[in-house]
C-alpha positions as a Markdown table, in Angstrom:
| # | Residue | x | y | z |
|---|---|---|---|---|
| 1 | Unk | 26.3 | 35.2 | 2.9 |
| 2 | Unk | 24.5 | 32.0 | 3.9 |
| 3 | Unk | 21.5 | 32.8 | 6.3 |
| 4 | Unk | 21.3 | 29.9 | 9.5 |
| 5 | Unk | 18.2 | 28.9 | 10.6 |
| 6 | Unk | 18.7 | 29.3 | 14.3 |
| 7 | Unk | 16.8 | 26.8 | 16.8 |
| 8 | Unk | 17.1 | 27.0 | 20.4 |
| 9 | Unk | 15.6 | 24.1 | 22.5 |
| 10 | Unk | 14.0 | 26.1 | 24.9 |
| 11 | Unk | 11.8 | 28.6 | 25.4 |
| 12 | Unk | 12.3 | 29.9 | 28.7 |
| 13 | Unk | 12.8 | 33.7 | 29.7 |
| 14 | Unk | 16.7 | 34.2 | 30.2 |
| 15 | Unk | 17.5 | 30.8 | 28.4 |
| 16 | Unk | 21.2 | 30.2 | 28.3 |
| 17 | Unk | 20.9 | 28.6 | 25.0 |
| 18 | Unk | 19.4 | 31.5 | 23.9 |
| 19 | Unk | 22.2 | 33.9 | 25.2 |
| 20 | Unk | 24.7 | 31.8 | 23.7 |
| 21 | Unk | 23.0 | 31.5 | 20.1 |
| 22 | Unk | 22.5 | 35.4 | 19.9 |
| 23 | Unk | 26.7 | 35.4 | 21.2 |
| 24 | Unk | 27.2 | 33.1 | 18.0 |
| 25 | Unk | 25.1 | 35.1 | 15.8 |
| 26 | Unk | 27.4 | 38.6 | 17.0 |
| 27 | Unk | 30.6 | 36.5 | 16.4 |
| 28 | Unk | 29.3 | 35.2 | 13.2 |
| 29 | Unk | 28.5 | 39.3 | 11.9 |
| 30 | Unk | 29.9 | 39.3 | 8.6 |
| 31 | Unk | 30.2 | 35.7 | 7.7 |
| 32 | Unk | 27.2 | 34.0 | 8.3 |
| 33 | Unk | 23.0 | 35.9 | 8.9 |
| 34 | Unk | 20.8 | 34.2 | 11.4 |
| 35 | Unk | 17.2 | 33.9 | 11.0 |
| 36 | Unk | 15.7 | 32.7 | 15.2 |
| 37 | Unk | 12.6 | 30.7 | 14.4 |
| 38 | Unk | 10.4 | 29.7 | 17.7 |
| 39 | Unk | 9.4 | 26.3 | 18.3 |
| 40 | Unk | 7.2 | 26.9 | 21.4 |
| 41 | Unk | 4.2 | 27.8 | 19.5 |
| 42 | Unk | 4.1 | 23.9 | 18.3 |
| 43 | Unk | 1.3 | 21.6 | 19.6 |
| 44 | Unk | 2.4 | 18.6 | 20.8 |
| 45 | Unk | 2.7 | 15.9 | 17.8 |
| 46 | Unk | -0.3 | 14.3 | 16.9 |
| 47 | Unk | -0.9 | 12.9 | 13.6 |
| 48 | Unk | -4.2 | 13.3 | 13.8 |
| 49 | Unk | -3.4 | 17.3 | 13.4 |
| 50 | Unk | -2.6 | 16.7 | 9.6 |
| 51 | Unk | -6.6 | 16.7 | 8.9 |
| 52 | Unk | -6.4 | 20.6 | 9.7 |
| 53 | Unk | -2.8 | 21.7 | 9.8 |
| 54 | Unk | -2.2 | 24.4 | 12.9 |
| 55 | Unk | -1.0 | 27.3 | 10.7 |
| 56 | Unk | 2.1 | 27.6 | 13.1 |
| 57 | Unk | 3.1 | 23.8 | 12.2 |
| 58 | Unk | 2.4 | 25.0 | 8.0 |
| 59 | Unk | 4.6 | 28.2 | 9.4 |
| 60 | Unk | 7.3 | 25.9 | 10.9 |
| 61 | Unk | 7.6 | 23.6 | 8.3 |
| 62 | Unk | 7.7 | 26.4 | 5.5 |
| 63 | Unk | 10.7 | 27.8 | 7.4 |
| 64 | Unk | 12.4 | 24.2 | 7.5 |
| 65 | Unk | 11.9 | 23.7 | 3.8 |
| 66 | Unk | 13.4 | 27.1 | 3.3 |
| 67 | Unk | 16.4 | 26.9 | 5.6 |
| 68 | Unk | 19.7 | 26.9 | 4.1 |
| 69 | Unk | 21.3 | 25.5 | 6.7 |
| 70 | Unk | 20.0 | 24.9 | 11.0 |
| 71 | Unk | 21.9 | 25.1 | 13.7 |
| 72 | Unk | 20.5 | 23.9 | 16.7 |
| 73 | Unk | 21.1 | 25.1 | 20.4 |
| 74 | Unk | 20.2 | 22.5 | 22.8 |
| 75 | Unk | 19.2 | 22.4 | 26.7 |
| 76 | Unk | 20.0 | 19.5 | 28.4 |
| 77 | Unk | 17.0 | 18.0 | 30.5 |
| 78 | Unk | 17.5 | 14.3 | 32.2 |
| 79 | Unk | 20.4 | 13.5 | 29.8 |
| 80 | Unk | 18.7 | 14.2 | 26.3 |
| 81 | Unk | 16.9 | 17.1 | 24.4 |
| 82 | Unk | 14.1 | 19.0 | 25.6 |
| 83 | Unk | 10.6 | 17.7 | 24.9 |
| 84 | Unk | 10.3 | 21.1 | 23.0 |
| 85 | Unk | 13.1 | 20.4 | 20.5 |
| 86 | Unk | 11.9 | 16.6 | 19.4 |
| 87 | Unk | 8.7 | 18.0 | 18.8 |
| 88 | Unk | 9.7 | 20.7 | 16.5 |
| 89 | Unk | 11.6 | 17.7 | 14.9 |
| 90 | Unk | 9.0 | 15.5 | 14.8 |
| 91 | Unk | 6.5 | 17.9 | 12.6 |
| 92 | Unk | 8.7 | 19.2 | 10.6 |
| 93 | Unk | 10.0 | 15.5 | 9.3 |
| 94 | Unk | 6.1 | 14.4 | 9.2 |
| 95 | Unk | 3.8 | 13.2 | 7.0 |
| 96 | Unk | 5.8 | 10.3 | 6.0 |
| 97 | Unk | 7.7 | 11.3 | 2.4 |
| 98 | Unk | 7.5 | 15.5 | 3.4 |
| 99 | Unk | 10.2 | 15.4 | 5.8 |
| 100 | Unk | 11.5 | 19.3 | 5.5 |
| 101 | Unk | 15.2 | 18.5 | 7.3 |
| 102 | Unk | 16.3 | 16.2 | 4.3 |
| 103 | Unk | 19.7 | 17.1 | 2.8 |
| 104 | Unk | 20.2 | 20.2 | 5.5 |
| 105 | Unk | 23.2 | 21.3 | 7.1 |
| 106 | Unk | 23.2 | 21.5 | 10.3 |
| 107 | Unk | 25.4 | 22.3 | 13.6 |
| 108 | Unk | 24.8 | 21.4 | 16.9 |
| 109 | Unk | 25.8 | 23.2 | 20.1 |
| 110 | Unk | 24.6 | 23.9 | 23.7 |
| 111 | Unk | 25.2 | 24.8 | 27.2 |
| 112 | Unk | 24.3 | 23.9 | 30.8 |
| 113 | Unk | 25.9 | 25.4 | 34.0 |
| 114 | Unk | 26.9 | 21.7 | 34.7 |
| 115 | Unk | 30.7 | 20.7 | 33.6 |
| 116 | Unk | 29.5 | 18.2 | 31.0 |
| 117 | Unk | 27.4 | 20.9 | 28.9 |
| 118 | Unk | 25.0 | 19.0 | 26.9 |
| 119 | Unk | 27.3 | 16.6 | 25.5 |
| 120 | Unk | 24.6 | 13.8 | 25.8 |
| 121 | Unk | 21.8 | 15.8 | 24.6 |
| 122 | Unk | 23.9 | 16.6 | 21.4 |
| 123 | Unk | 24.9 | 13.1 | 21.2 |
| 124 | Unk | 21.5 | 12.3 | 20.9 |
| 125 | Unk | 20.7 | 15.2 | 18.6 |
| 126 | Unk | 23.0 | 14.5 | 16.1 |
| 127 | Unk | 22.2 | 10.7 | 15.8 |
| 128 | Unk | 18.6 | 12.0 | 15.3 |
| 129 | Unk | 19.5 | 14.5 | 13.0 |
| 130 | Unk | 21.3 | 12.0 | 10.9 |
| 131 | Unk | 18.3 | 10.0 | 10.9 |
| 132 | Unk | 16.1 | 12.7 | 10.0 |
| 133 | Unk | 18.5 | 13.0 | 6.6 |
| 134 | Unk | 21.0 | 15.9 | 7.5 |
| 135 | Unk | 24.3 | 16.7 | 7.0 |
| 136 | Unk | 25.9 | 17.0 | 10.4 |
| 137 | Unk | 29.0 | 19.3 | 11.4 |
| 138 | Unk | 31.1 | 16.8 | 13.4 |
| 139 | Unk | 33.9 | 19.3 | 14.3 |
| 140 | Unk | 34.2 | 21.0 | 16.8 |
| 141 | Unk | 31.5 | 20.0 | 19.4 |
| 142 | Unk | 30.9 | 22.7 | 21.6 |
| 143 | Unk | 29.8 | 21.2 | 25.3 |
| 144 | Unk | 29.5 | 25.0 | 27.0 |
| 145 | Unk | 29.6 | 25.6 | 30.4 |
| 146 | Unk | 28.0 | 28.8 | 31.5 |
| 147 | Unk | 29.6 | 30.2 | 34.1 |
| 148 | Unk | 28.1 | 34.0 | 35.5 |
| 149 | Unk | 29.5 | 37.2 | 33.3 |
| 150 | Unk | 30.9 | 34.6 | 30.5 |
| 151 | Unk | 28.7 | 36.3 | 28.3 |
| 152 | Unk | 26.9 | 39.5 | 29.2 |
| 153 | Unk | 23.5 | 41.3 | 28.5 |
| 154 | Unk | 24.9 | 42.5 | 25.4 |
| 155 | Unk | 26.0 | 39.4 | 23.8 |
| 156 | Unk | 29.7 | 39.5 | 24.4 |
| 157 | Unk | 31.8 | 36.6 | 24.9 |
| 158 | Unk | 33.8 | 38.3 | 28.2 |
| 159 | Unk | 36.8 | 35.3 | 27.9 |
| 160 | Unk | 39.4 | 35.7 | 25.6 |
| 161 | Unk | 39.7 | 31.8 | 25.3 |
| 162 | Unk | 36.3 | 31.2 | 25.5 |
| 163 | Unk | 36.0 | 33.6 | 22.3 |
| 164 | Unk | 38.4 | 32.4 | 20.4 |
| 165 | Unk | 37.2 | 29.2 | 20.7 |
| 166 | Unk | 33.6 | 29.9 | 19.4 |
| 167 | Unk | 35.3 | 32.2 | 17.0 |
| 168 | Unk | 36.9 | 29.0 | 15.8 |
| 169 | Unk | 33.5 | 27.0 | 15.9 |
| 170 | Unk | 31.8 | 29.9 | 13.8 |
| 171 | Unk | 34.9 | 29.9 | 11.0 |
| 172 | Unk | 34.3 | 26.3 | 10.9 |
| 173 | Unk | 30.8 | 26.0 | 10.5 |
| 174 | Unk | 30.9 | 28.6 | 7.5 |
| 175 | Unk | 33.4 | 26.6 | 5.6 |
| 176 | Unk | 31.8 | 23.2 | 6.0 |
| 177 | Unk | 28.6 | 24.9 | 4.9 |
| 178 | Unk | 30.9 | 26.1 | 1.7 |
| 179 | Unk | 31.8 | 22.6 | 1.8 |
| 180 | Unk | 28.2 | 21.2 | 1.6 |
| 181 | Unk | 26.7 | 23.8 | -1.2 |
| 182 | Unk | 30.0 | 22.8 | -3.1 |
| 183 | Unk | 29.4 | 18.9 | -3.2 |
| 184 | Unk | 25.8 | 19.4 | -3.7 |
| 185 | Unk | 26.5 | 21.5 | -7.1 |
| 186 | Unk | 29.0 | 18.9 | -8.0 |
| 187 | Unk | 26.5 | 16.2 | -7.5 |
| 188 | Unk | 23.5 | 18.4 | -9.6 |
């Protein structure tokens, strides 16, 4: 079973994104393990920092390097990604020639209460990602609209649509991750 490194783009008590990553991780019991990692505890970007590394930024980037695959869970805020989120990307792809995301699979997903649910800030995460050197899930994008009760305190997806479709997202995921491990062994 391939273990997901899980980041959600905000750290806020009763995040939505969060609700709806730990609703993909219970859908995803049995096929796929995920490992949360936090971001908040990130200082803003400096490169001055690299003199004498923060241990959370040597703790962040250790997890990066380690990940088997990411899949990122993304606010929304003034049409692109959290602040938050570009800084965890932005250390863990610096100092220039240690970038940690190189070669990772990755999925990107989110949700907003507004109809468009995140589709620009996964736009623009997924053109970053690909700049940062990962392999991106194209299929299905999942632009989320949280509504009230969709999913509840337990991490159940109350919708019957609305489950199958992340079912499908989840099913998806794991076999383009099979995908990627296979074409990187054909290519070793």
């Amino acid at each position: 079973m391939k273990t997901v490194t899980v980041i959600v783009g905000s750290a806020r008590e009763g995040s939505i994104n969060l609700k709806l990553a730990r609703a993909i991780e219970k859908l995803a019991a049995g096929r796929l393990a995920f490992k949360f990692v936090a971001i908040d505890d990130l200082p803003m970007y400096n490169d001055d920092l690299w003199r004498d590394t923060p241990a959370a930024v040597t703790a962040f980037k250790a997890e990066i390097a380690a990940a088997e695959a990411v899949l990122f869970v993304t606010p929304e805020y003034n049409r692109t990604i959290p602040p938050l989120l570009n800084n965890a990307l932005a250390w863990a792809s610096k100092p220039y020639g240690q970038n940690a995301w190189v070669g990772k699979p990755a999925a990107v997903i989110g949700t907003t209460p507004g109809a468009i649910g995140t589709a620009i800030a996964q736009s623009h995460l997924r053109y970053i990602a690909t700049v940062l050197d990962m392999v991106v899930l194209g299929q299905p994008e999942v632009y989320f609209q949280t509504k009230p009760g969709l999913i509840d305190d337990t991490f159940d997806v109350t919708d019957d649509t609305t489950r199958s479709f992340l079912e499908a997202f989840v099913a998806k995921f794991a076999t383009f991750l099979d995908r990627v491990e296979v074409r990187e062994t054909q290519a070793a």
